[in-house]
C-alpha positions as MATLAB code, in Angstrom:
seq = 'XXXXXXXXXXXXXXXXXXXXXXXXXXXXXXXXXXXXXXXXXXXXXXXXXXXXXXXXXXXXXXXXXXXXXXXXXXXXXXXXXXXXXXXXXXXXXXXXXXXXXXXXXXXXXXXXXXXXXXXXXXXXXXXXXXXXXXXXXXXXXXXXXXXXXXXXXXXXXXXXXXXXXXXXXXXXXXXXXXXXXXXXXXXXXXXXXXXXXXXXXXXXXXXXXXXXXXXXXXXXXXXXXXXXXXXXXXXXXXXXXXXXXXXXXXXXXXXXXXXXXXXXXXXXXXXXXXXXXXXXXXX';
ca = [
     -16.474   -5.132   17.473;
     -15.418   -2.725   15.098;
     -12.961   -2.067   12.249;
     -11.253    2.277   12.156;
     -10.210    2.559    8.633;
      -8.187    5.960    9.539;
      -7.738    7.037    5.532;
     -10.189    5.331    3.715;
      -9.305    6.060    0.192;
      -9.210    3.569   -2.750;
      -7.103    1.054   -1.352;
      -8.892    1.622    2.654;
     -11.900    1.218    0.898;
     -11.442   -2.324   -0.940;
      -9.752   -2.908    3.253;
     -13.179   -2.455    4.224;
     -15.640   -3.815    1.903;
     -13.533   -7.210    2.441;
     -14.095   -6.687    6.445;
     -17.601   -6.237    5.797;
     -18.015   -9.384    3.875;
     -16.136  -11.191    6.469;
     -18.867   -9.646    9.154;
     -17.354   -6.867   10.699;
     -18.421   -3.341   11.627;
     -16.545   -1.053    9.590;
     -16.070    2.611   10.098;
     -14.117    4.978    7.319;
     -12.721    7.830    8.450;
     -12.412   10.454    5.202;
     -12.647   13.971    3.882;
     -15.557   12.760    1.848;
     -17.104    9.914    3.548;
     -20.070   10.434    1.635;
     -17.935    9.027   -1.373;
     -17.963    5.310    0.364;
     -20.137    2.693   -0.792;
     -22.472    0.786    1.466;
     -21.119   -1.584    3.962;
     -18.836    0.951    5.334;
     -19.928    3.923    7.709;
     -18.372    6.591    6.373;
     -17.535    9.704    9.362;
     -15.473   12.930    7.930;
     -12.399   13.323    9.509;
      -9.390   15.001    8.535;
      -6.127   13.001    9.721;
      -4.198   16.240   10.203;
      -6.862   17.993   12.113;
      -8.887   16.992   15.755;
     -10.784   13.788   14.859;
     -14.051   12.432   15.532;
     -14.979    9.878   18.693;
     -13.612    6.736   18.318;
     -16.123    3.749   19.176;
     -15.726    2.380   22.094;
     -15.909   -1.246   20.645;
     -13.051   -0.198   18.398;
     -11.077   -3.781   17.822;
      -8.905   -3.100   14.728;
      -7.513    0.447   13.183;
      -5.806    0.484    9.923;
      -4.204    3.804    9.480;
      -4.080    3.689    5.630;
      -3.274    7.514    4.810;
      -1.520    8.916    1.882;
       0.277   12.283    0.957;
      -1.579   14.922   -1.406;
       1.676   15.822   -2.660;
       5.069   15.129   -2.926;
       6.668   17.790   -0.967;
       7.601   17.174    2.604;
       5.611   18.901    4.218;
       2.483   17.013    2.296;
       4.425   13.614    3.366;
       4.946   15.158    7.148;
       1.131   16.113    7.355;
      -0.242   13.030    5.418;
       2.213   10.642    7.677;
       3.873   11.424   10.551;
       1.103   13.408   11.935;
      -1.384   12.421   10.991;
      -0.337    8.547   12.176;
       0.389   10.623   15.858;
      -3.059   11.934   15.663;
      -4.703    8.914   14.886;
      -2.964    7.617   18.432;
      -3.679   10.304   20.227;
      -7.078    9.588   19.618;
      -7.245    6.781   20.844;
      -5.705    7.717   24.253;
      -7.821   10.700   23.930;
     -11.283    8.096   23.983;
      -9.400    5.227   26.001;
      -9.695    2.712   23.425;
      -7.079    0.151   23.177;
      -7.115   -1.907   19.620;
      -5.799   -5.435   19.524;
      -3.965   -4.462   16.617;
      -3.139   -1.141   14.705;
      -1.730   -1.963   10.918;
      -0.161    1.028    9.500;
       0.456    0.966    5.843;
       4.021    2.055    4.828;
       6.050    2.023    1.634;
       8.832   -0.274    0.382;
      11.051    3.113   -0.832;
      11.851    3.748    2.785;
      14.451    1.223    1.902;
      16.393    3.077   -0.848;
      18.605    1.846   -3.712;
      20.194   -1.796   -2.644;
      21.902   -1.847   -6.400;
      19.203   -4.507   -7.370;
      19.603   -6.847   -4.524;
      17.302   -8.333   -2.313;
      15.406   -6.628    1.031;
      13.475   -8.122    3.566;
      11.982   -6.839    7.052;
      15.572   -6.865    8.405;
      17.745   -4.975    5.797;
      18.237   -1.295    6.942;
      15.461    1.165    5.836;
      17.818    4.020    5.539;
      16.743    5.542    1.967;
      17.994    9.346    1.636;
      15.145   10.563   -0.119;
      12.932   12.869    2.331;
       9.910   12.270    1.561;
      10.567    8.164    2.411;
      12.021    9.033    5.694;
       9.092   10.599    6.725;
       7.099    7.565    6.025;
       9.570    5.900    8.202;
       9.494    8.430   10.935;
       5.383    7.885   10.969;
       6.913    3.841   11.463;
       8.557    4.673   14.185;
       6.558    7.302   15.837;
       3.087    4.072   15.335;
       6.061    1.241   16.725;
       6.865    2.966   19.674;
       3.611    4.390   20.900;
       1.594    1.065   21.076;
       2.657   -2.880   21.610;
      -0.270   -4.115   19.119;
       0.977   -1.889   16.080;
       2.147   -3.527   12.692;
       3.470   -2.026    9.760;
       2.756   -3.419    6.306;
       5.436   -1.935    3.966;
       3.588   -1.995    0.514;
       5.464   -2.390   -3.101;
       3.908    0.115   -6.410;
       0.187   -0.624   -6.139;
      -1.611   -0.904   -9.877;
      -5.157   -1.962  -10.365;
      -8.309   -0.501  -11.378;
      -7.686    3.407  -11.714;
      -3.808    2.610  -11.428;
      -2.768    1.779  -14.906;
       0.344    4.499  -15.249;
       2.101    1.898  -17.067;
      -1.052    0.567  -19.483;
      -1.065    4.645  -20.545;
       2.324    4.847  -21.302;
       2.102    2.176  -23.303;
      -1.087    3.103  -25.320;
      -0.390    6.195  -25.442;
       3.241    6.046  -27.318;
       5.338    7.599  -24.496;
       6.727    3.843  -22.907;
      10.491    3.602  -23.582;
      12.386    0.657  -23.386;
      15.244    1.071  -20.286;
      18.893    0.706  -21.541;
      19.395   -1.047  -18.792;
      17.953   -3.230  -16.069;
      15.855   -1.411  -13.471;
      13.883   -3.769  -11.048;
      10.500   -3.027  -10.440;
       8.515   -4.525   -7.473;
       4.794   -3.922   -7.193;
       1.315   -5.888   -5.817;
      -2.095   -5.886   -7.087;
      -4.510   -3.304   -5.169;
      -6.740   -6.249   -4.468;
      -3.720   -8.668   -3.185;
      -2.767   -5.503   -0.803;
      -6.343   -4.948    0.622;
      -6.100   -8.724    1.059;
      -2.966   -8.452    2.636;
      -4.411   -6.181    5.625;
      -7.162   -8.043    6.007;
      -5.201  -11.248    6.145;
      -3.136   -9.221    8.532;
      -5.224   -7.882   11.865;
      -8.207  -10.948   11.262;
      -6.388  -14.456    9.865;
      -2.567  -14.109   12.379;
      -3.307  -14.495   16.133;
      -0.169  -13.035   17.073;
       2.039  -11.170   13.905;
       5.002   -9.554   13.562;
       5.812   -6.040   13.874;
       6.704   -5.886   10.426;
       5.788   -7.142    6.700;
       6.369   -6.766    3.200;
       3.426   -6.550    0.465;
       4.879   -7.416   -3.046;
       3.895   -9.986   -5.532;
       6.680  -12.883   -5.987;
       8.448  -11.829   -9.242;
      10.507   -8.547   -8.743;
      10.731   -7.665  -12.596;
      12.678   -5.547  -15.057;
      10.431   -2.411  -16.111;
      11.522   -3.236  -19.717;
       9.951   -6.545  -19.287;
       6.722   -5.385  -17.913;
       6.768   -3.011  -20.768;
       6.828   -5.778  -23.423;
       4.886   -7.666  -21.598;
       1.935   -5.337  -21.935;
       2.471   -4.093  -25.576;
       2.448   -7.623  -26.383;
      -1.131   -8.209  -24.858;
      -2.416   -4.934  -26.744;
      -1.333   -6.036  -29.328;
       0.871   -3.151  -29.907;
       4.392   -2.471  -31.123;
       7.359   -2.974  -28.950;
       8.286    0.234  -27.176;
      11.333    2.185  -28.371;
      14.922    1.572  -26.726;
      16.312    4.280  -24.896;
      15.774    7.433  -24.084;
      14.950    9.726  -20.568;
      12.908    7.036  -18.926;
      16.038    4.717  -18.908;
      17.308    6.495  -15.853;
      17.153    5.923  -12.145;
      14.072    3.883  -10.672;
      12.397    6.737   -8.700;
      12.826    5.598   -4.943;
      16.029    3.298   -5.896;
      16.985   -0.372   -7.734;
      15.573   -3.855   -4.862;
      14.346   -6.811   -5.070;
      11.264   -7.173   -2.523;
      11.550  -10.641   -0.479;
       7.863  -11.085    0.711;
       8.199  -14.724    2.038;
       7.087  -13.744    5.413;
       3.743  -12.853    4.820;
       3.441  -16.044    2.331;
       5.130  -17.862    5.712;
       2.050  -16.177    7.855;
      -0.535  -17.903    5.420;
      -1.332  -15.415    3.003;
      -1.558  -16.666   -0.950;
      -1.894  -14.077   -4.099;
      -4.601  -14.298   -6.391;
      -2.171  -12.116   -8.800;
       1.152  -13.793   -7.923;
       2.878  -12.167  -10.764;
       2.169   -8.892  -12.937;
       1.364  -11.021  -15.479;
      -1.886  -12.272  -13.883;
      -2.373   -8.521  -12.755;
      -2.215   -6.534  -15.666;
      -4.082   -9.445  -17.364;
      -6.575   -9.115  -15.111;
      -7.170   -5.383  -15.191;
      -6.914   -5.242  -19.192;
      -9.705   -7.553  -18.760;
     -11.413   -5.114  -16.553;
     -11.765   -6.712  -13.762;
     -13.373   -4.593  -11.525;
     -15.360   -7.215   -9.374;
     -14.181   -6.861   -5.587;
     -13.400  -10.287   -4.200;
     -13.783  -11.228   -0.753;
];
């Protein structure tokens, strides 16, 4: 049987070096499949354009895209159809997955004024560019039985340390005022899918991905000066606005119900990690 890995970036490509250490096939569908390391079979394909054959023995697709750009029309391309491509594909070959994961985004819920979401509060955020990502939900939810959606929190890792440069560089400011953050280690998300379409016989249509400790971006902040070994940032100032994509708490006790435990529970063992330079891939 085989694994589709229908946007195999970073993140599809930590998806399928995991798969392949558990034994499966893996194909990567990518502009640059020549960029993939061995273990996965790398096939260029553009998501927005006619793709390639689909194998036959095709058991799994994760459709694990993301936008070059943050206009809508990147986010329309990148998601919607790109996500109605990757279906029509399979129609197009006849091959009927026991499972296609999509990976979504946590901002198609909005600003909740810090409270909690889960898989049943209302995904209703204003901005465009998240209710595209939710369109592309709806379009993979309605076309096939087998689909799941993994809604992910702000991934960091290796080659995703925004917050490590701010804070090294001198440009990290202290918020004035709370503003919850929610985000998952790129390793615990790969994990995630993987946990997702090979460890749960029969899932639900819909998950969160976030570590277990929503925190306040000043803390984080600290937090990381403090294991530099670097002043505390400054108070204040423009990045004490709005949290881009809106102020939640992400509840992710149903995948933790479904099995699945994080080997970076908490930013702290994150960021720790990655300051460490952890860049071993664990299966």
């Amino acid at each position: 049987m085989t694994v589709l890995i229908a946007g195999c970036g970073d993140l599809g490509t930590e998806v399928g070096l995991r798969l392949a250490a558990r034994g499966q096939r893996v194909v990567g569908w990518r502009r640059s499949p020549e960029r993939l390391p061995t273990g996965i079979e790398g096939v260029r394909a553009d998501l927005t354009q006619p793709l390639p054959p689909v194998p036959a023995d095709t058991d799994v697709v994760v459709i694990a895209t993301a936008a070059g750009g943050r206009t809508e029309e990147a986010y329309r391309s990148a998601y919607v159809d790109a996500t109605g491509n990757v279906l029509d594909a399979l129609e197009r070959d006849g091959v009927t997955p026991r499972r296609v994961l999509f990976v979504s985004s946590t901002a198609v819920y909005g600003d909740f004024g810090g409270d909690w979401v889960s898989e049943d509060s209302p995904a209703e955020s204003t901005a465009p560019t998240a209710r595209l990502v939710k369109e592309a939900e709806d379009v993979l939810l309605a076309r096939t039985d087998h689909g799941t959606v993994l809604r992910l929190s702000g991934i960091y890792g290796p080659g995703r340390t925004r917050l490590i440069d701010q804070v090294t560089g001198g440009s990290a400011v202290l918020p004035q005022e709370v503003q919850w953050t929610n985000r998952i280690h790129r390793d615990d998300a790969a994990a995630a899918i993987v946990h997702l379409v090979l460890d749960v016989e029969e899932p639900e249509r819909m998950y969160l991905g976030s570590d277990e400790l929503p925190v306040d971006l000043g803390e984080v902040l600290r937090f990381l000066a403090a294991e530099l070994t670097l002043p505390e940032p400054p108070a204040g100032g423009a990045s004490g606005g709005p949290v881009r994509g809106g102020a939640r708490r992400v509840d992710s006790s149903r995948l933790r119900a479904s099995g699945f435990s994080f080997t970076y529970p908490t930013y702290r063992e994150g960021y720790r990690a990655v300051l460490a330079g952890d860049g071993v891939r664990h299966p």
